[in-house]
N, C-alpha and C positions, 0 to 999 in steps of 0.2 A: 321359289317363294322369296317373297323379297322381305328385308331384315325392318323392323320399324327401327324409326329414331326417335327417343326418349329426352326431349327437352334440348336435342342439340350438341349433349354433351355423354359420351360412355364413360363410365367410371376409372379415374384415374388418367384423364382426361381433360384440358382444360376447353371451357364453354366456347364458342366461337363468338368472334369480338362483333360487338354491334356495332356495323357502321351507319351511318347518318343516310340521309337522302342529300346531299348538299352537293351540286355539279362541281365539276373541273371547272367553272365559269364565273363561279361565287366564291371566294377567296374567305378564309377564315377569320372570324375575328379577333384579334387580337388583345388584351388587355392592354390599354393604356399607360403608363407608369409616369407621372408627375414630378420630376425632379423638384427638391425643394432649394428658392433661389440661394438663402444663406447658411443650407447644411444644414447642420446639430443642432436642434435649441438648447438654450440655456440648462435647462433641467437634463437633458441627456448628455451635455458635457459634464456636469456637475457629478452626475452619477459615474460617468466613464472613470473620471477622474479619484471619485473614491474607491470605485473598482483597483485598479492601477498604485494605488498608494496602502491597498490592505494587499495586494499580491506580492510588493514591493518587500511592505513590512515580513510576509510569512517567508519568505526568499530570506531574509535577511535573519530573522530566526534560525532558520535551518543554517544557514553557513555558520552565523557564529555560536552552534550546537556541535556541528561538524570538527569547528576551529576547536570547542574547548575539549573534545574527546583524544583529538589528534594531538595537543599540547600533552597529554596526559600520557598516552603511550608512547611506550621505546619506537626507539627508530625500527629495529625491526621484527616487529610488530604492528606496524604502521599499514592499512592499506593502501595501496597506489593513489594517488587522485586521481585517475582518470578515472577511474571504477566506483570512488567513491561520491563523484558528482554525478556519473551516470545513473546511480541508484537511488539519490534522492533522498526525499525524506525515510523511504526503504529503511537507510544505511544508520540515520537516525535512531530509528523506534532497536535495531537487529542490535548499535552499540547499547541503549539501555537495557536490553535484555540483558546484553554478556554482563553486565554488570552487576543483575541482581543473581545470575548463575554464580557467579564469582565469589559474589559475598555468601550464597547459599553452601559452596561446596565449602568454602574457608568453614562458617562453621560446621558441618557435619566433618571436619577433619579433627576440629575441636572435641568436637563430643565424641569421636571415635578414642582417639588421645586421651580423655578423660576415664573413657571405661574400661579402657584397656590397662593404664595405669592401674585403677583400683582392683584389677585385678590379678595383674602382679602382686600389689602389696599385700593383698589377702591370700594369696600362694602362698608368698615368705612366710608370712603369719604361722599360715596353718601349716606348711608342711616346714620349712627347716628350724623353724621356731618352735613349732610343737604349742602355740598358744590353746590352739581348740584341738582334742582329741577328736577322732570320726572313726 
């Protein structure tokens, strides 16, 4: 018994490609393509160009963000510059983070410092001073 075929295509299968009627003797048409004789117009350089001068400007952002992070830390401390041009504005956003880490653990060293003192001194109180009986 012979198998039907179902549209040409079995499931997980791709369709068979439809070719044309067109001879070996009729050559394809090609699309045309128009060179334009003086290039760019005015308006598409004008835009390249402010393209090119906001890429410039964000480039120049990011180094001297790079430059004022790197003034700031110790020599070693410092990431390589190969590594830190590689990553880009990355290295950017990763320095502002450490930074609000920084300031975050500084004070929870504070606050730890503060309660722990207060609790000392209400040791001493209570117990070699006898202030509060319990």
């Amino acid at each position: 018994m012979a198998k039907r075929q179902r549209g040409g295509a079995r499931p997980g299968q791709r369709a068979p490609l439809q070719r044309g009627s067109q001879s070996a003797s009729t050559p394809a048409v090609k699309p045309v393509v128009v060179a334009r004789p003086g290039g760019l117009s005015a308006d598409e350089l004008d835009r390249a160009a402010e393209l090119e001068a906001q890429i410039v400007a964000e480039e120049r952002a990011a180094v001297s963000s790079l430059a004022r992070g790197r003034g700031r830390r110790s020599g070693a401390d410092a990431m390589p510059a190969s590594r830190s041009r590689s990553a880009g504005s990355l290295a950017v956003v990763a320095e502002e983070e450490y930074r609000y880490v920084v300031r975050d653990l500084r004070r929870i060293a504070i606050v730890f410092a503060g309660i722990f003192g207060l609790l000392l001194v209400s040791w001493f109180l209570i117990v070699v001073l006898g202030v509060v009986r319990i």
